[in-house]
C-alpha positions in Angstrom: 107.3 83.7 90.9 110.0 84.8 93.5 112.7 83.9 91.2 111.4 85.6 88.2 110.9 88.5 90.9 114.5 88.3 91.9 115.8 88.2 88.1 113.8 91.0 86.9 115.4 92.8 90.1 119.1 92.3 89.2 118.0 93.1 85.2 116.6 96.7 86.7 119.8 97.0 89.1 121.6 96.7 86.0 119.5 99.5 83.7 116.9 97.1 82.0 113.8 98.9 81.8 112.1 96.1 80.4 112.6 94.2 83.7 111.2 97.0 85.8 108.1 97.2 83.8 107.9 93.5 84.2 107.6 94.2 88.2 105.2 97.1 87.7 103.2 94.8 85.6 103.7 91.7 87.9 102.3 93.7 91.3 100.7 96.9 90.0 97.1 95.4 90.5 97.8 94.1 94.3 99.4 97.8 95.5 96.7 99.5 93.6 94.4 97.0 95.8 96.1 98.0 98.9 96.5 101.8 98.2 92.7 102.0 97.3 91.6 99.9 100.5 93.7 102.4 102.3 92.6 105.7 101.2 89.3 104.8 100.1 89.5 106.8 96.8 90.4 105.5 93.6 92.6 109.0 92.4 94.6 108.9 95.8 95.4 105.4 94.8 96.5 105.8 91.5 98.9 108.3 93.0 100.3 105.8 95.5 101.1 103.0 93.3 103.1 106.1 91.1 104.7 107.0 94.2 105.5 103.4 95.7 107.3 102.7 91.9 109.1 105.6 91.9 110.7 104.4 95.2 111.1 101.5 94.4 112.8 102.3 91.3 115.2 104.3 93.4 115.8 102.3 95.9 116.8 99.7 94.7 119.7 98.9 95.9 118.5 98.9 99.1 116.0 95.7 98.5 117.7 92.6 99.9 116.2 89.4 98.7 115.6 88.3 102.3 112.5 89.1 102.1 110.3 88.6 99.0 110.5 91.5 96.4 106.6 91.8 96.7 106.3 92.2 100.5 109.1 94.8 100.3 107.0 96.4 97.6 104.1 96.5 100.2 106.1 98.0 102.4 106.8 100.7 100.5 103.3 101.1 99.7 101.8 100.8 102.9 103.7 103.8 104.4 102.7 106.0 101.0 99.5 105.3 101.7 99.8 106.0 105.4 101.4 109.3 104.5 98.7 110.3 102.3 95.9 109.4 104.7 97.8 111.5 106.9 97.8 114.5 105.1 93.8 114.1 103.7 92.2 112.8 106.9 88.7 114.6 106.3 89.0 113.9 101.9 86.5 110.7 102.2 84.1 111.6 104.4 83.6 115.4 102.9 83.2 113.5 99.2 80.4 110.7 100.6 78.7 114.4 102.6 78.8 116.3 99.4 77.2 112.8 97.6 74.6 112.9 100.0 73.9 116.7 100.3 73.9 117.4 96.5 71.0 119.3 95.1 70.4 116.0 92.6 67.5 114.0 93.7 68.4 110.2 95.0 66.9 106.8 95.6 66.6 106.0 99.5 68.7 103.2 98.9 71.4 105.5 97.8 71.1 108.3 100.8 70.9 105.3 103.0 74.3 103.6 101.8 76.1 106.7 101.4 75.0 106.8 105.0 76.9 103.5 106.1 79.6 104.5 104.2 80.1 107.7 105.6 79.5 105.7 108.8 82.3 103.2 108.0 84.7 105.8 106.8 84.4 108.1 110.2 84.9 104.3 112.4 88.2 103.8 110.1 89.2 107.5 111.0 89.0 106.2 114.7 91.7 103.9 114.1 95.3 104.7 114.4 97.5 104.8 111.3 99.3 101.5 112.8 95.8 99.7 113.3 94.3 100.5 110.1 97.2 99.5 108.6 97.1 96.1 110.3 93.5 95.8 109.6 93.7 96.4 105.8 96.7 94.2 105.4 94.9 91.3 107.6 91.3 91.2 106.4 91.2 93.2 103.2 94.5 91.7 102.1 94.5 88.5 104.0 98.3 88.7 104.9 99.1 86.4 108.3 99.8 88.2 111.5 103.6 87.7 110.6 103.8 89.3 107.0 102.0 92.3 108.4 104.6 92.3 111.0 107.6 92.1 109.1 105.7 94.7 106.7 105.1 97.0 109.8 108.6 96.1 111.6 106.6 94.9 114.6 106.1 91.6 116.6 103.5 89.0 116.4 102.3 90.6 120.1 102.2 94.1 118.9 101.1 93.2 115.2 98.0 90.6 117.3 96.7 93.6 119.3 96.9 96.2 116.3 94.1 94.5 114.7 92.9 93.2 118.0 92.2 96.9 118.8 90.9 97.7 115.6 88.4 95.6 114.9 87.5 95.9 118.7 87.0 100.0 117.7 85.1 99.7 114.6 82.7 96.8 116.3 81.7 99.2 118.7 81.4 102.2 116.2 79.3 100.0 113.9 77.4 98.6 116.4 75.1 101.2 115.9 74.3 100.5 112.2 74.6 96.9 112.3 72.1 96.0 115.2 68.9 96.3 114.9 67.3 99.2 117.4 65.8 97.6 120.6 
């Protein structure tokens, strides 16, 4: 797949369009994946993989095949993402509130998992952007400790004790919901 990757790359350096598309095509589904599980919110996703195109599109002539097209792709997509949870900290939690506080009646079963999810969503807010990026990338993504770090542009140490840390801070905010009362 790499080579086809790096083809379609030197097609779209050249002013194919058709070779572009192939790549949007090709990895569309996996950033989408990545931009949802980072934002939590299926429009704010849609509007990262737009974004993370549009860069790539114009940059690039600045992808080196060193790496694989793919994980430079991710890259790009893991800092718009980053970006946007930046700017819309509070978007997730105020949408699962409003779920639950709406005037129209709901199963308990409902009330109760908006509840973990709310729950979830404020223990991901306790994570920094470099953790929850680690995180995502590591156990919603499955990436090894050294893709996330050449993603990230850390070390193995630094990218170990990202997700060290946060899945250290979300046991303990979880703890709560996941054990039973005593």
């Amino acid at each position: 797949m790499e080579e086809n990757d790096s083809a379609a790359v030197e097609r779209a350096r050249a002013g194919d369009a058709d070779a572009f598309r192939t790549l949007v095509e090709r990895h569309g589904r996996n950033v989408f994946l990545l931009a949802f599980r980072m934002t939590g919110n299926e429009h704010d996703a849609e509007d990262i993989v737009q974004d993370t195109f549009l860069k790539a599109y114009r940059q690039l002539s600045r992808y080196e095949s060193r790496s694989s097209f793919g994980t430079w792709l991710y890259r790009i997509a893991a800092n718009c993402s980053l970006d946007l949870v930046r700017k819309r900290k509070t978007m997730v939690a105020e949408e699962v509130h409003e779920a639950i506080a709406g005037d129209d009646p709901m199963p308990d079963r409902l009330v109760f998992g908006g509840q973990i999810q709310k729950t979830v969503n404020e223990a991901m807010k306790l994570l920094t952007p470099q953790e929850r990026t680690a995180f995502v990338l590591r156990h919603f993504e499955g990436l090894s400790i050294e893709e996330i770090g050449g993603l990230m542009g850390t070390g193995g140490s630094a990218t170990k004790q990202s997700v060290f840390r946060a899945v250290q801070k979300l046991r303990r905010a979880l703890e709560p919901v996941v054990s039973p009362a005593r």
